[in-house]
Residue frames as qw, qx, qy, qz and C-alpha x, y, z in Angstrom:
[[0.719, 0.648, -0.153, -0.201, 3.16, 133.15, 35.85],
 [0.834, -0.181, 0.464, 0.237, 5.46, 130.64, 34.92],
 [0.353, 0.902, -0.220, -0.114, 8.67, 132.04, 33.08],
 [0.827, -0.395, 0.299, 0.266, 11.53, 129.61, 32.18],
 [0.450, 0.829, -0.310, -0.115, 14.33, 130.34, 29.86],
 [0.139, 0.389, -0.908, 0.066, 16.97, 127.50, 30.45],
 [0.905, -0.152, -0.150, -0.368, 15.19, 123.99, 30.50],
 [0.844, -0.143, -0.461, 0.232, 18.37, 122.20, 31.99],
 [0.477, -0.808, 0.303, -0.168, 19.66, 123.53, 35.71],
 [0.606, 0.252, -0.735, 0.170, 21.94, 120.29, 35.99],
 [0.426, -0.463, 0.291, -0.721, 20.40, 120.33, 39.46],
 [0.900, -0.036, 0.006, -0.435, 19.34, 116.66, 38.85],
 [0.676, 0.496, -0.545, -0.020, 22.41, 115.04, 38.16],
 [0.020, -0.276, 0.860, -0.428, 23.04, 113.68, 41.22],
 [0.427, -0.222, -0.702, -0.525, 19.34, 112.37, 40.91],
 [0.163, -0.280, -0.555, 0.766, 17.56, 114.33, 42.61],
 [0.090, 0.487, 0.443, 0.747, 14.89, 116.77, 41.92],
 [0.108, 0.167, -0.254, 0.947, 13.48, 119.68, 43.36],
 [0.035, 0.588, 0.808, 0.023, 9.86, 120.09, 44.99],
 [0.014, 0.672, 0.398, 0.624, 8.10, 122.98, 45.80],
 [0.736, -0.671, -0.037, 0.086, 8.82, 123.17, 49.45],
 [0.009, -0.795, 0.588, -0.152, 12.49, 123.53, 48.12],
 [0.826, -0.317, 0.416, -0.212, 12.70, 120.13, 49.12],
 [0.441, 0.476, -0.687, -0.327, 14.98, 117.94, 47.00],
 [0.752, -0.100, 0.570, -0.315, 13.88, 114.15, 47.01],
 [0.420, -0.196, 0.789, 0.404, 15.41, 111.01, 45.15],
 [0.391, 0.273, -0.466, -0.746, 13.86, 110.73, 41.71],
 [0.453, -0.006, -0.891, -0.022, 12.98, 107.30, 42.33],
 [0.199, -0.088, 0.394, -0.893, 10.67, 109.00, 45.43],
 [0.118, 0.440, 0.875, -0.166, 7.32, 107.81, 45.66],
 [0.139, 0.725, 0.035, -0.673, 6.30, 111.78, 45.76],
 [0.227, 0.618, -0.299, -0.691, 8.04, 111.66, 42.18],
 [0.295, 0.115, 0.948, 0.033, 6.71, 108.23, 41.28],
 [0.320, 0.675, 0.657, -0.101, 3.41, 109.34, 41.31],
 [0.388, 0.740, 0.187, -0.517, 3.87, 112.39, 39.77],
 [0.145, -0.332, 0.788, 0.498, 5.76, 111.10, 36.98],
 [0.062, 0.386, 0.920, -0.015, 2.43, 108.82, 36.32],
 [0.300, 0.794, 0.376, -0.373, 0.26, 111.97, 36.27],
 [0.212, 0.680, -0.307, -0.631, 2.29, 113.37, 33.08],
 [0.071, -0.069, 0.882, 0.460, 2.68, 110.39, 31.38],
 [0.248, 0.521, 0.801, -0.158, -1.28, 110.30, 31.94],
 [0.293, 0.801, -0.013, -0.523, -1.75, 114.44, 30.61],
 [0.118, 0.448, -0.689, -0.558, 0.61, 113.36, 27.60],
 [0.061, 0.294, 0.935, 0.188, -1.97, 110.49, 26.82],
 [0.263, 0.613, 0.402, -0.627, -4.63, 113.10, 27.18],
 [0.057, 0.589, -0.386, -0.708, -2.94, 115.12, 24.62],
 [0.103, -0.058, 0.886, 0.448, -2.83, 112.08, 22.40],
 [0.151, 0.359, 0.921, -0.016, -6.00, 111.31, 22.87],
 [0.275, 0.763, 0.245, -0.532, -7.66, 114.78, 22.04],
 [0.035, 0.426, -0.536, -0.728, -5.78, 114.62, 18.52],
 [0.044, -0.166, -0.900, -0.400, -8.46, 111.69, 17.59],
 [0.055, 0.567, 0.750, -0.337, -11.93, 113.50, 18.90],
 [0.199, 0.656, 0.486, 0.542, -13.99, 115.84, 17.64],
 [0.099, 0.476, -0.221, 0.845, -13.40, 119.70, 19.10],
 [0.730, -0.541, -0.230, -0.348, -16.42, 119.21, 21.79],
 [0.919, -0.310, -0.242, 0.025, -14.45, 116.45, 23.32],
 [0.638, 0.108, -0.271, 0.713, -10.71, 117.34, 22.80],
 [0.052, -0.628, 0.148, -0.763, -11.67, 120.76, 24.37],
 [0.716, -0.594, -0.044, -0.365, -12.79, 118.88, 27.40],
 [0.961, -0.129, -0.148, 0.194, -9.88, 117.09, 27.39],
 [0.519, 0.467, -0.180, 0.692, -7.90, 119.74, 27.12],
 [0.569, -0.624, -0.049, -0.532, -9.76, 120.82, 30.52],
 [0.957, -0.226, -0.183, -0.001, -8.59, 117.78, 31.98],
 [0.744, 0.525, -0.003, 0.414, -5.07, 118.67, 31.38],
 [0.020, -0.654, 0.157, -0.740, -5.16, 121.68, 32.91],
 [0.750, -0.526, 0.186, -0.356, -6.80, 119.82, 35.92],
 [0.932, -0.170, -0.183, 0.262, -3.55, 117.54, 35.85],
 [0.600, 0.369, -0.303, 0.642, -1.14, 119.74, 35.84],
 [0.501, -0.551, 0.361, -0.561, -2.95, 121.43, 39.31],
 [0.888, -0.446, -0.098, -0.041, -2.40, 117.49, 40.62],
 [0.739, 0.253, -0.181, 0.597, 1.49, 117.40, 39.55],
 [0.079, -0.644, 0.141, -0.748, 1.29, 120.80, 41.68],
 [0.619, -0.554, 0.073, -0.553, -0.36, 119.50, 44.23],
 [0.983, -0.084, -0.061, 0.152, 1.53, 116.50, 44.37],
 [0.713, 0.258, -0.144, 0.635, 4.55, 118.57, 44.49],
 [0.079, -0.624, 0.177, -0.757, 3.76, 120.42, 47.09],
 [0.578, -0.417, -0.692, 0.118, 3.78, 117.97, 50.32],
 [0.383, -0.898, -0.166, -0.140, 2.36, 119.57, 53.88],
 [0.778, -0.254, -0.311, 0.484, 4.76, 121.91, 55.33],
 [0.097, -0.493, -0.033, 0.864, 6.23, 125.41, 55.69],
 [0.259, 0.122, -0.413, -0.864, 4.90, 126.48, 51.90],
 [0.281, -0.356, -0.806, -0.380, 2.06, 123.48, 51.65],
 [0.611, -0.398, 0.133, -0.672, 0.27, 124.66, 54.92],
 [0.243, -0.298, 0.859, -0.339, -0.74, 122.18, 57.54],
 [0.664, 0.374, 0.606, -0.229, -3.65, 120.83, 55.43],
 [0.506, 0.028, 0.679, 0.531, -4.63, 120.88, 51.84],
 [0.209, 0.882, 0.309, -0.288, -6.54, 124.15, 51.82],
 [0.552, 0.525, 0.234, 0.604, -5.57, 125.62, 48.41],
 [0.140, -0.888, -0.198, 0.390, -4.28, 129.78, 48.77],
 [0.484, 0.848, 0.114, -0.182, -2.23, 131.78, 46.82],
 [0.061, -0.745, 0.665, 0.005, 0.49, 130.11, 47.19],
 [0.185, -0.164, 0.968, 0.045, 0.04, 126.76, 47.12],
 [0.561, 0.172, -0.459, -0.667, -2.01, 125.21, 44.71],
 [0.344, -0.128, 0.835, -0.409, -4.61, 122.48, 45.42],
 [0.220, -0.328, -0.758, -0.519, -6.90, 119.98, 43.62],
 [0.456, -0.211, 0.246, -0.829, -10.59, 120.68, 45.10],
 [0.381, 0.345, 0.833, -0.203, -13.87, 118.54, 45.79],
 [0.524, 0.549, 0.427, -0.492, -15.16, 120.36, 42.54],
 [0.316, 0.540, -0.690, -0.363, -12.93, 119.07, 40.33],
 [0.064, -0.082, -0.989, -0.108, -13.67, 115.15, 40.67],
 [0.422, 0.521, 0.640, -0.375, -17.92, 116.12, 41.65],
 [0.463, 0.601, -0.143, -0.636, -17.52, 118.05, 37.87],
 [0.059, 0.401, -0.878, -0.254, -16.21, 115.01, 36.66],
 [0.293, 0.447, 0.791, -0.299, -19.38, 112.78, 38.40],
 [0.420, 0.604, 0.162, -0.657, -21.42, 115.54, 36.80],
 [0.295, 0.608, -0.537, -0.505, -19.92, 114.75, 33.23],
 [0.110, -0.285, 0.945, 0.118, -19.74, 111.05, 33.77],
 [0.282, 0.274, 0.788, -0.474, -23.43, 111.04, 34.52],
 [0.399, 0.669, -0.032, -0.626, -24.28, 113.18, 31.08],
 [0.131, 0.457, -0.787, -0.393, -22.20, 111.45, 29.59],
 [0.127, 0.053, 0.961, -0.238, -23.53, 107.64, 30.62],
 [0.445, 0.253, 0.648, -0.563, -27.42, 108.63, 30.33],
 [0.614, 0.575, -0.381, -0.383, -27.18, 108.46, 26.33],
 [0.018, 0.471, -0.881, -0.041, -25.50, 105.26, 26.60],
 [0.843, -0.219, -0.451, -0.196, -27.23, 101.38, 26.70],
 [0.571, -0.690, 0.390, -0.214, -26.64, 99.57, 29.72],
 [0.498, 0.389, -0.723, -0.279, -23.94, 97.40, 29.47],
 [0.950, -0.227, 0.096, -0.193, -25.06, 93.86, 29.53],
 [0.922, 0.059, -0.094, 0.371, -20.81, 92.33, 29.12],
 [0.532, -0.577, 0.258, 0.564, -17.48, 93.34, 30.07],
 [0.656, 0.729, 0.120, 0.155, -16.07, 95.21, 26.80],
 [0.712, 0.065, 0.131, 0.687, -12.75, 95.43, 24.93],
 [0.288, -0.721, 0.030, 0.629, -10.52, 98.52, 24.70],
 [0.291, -0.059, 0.580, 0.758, -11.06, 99.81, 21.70],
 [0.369, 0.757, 0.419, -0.340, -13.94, 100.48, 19.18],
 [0.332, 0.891, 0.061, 0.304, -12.74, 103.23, 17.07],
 [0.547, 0.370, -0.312, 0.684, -8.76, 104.98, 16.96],
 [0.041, -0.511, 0.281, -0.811, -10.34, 107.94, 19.55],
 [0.742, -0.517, 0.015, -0.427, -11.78, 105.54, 21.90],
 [0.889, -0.361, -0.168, 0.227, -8.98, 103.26, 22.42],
 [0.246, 0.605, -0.167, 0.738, -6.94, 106.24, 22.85],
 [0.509, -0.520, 0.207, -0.654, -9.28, 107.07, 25.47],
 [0.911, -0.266, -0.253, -0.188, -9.10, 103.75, 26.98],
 [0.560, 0.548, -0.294, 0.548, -5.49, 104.05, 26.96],
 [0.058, 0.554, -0.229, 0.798, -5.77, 106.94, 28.87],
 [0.698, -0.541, 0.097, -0.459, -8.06, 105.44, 31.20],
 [0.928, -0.006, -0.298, 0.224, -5.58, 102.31, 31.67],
 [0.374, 0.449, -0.327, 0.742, -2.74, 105.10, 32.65],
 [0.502, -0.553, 0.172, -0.643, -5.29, 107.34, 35.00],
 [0.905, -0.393, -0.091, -0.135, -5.59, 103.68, 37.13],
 [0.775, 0.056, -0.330, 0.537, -1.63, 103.40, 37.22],
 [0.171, 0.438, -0.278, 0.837, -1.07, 106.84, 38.17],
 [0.613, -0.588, 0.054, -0.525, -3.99, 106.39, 41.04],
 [0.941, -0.095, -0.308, 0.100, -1.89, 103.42, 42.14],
 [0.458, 0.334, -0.327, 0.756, 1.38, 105.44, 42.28],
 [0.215, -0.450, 0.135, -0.856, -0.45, 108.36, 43.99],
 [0.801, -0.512, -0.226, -0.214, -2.26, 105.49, 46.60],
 [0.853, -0.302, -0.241, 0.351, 0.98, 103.95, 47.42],
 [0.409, 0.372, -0.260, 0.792, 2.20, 107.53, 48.40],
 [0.422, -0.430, -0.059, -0.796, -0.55, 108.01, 50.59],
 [0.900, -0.212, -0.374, -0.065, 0.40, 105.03, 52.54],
 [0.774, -0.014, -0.238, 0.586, 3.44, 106.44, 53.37],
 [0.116, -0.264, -0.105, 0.952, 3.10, 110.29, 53.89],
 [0.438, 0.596, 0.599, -0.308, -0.19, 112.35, 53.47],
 [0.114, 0.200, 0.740, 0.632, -1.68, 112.95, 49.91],
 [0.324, 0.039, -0.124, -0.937, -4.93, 114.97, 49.04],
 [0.393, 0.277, 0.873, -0.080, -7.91, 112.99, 49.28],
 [0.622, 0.711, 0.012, -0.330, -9.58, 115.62, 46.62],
 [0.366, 0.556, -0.641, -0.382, -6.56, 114.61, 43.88],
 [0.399, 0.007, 0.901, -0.172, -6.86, 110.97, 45.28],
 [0.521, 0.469, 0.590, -0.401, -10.95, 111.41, 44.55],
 [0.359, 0.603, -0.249, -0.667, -9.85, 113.22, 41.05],
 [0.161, 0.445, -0.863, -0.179, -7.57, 110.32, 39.74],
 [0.242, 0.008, 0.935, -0.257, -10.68, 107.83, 40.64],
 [0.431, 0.631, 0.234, -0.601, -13.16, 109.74, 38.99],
 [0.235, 0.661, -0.541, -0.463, -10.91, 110.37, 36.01],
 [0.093, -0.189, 0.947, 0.242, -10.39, 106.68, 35.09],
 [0.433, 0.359, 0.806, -0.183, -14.12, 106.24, 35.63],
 [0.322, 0.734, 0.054, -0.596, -14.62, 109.09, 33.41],
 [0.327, 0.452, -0.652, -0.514, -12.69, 107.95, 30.50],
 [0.261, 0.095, 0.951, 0.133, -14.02, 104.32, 30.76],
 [0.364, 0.678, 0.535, -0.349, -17.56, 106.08, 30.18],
 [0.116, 0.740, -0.249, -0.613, -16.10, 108.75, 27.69],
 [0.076, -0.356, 0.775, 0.517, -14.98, 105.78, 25.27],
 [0.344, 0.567, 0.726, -0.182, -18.60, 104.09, 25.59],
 [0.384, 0.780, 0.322, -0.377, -20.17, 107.33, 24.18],
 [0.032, 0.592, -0.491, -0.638, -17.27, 107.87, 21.82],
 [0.195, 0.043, 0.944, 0.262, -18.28, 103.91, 20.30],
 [0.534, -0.108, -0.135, -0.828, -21.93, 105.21, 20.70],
 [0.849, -0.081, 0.309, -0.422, -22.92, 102.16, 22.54],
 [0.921, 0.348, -0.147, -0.092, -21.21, 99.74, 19.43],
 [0.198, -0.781, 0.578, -0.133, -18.57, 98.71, 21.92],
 [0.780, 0.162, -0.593, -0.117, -16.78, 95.28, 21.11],
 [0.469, -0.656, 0.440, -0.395, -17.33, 93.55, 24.09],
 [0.015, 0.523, -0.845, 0.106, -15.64, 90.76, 25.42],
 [0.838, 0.046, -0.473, -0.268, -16.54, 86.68, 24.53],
 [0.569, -0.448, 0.685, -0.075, -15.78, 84.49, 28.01],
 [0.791, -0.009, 0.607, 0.076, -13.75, 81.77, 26.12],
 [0.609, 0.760, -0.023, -0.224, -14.39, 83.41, 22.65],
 [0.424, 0.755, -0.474, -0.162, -11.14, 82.15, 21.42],
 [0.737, -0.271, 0.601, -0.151, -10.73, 78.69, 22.83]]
């Protein structure tokens, strides 16, 4: 259980910040690159569940919960506390493989109510889809952050697989939010 009573340590001021390993690594880190990029993505969640109907924001609010296990998991790189892989234990939290295959699962429920689409289509539609588009524009930065850290020292390939899913998921999520009456996109249309 997570108990904090003082939200500033001044621990950072030399800009720095602490991992879970105890480790302390520049702020400017890759490590804290990417996870920076997953919260800014869970705080677009947030946003985006204030414009959906309870169904949806409750799934998002699912989602949420499954970022803040990546920002764990991303803050927990292999070593004495992470373990020598990325088995999850009771100590060290871990995305799974059944957190991005529940995502597939959702994307696929989602999608089979849907036309096919026959054009590339604009971000937007309605206030709680381009929210969600939003969100899906972030999810692709924060897989970017979280690639180029995985170039350089290892990364999960489940939170990897989540943060790929996840972007497809909202692109599909905003479809069903438009119901199909997505404004899609004119080559040239404005010549």
């Amino acid at each position: 259980m997570v108990k904090l009573n003082k939200i500033y340590t001044r621990t950072g001021d030399d800009g720095t910040t602490g991992l879970v390993d105890g480790s302390r690594r520049a702020k400017h880190d890759l490590r804290l690159e990417a996870i920076g990029e997953v919260d800014e993505l869970n705080s677009m969640v947030g946003f985006a569940a204030l414009a959906l109907e309870a169904e949806r924001a409750t799934a998002l609010r699912r989602i949420q919960n499954d970022l803040f296990d990546l920002g764990a998991d991303l803050a927990t790189p292999l070593g004495d506390v992470g373990g020598a892989d990325f088995t999850p234990s009771e100590m060290v939290l871990r995305v799974v493989a059944a957190q991005p295959e529940r995502l597939e699962a959702e994307i696929d429920a989602l999608n089979a109510g849907l036309p096919p689409l026959t054009s590339f289509i604009l971000p937007g539609g309605s206030e709680g889809a381009a929210r969600v588009h939003l969100a899906r524009a972030i999810a692709r930065r924060a897989e970017r952050a979280a690639t180029a850290l995985a170039a350089s020292e290892p990364v999960n390939p489940a939170a990897l697989a989540y943060l790929n899913r996840l972007s497809d998921y909202f692109f599909v999520l905003a479809r069903a939010i438009n119901a199909g009456g997505d404004p899609l996109w004119v080559p040239g249309g404005s010549r």
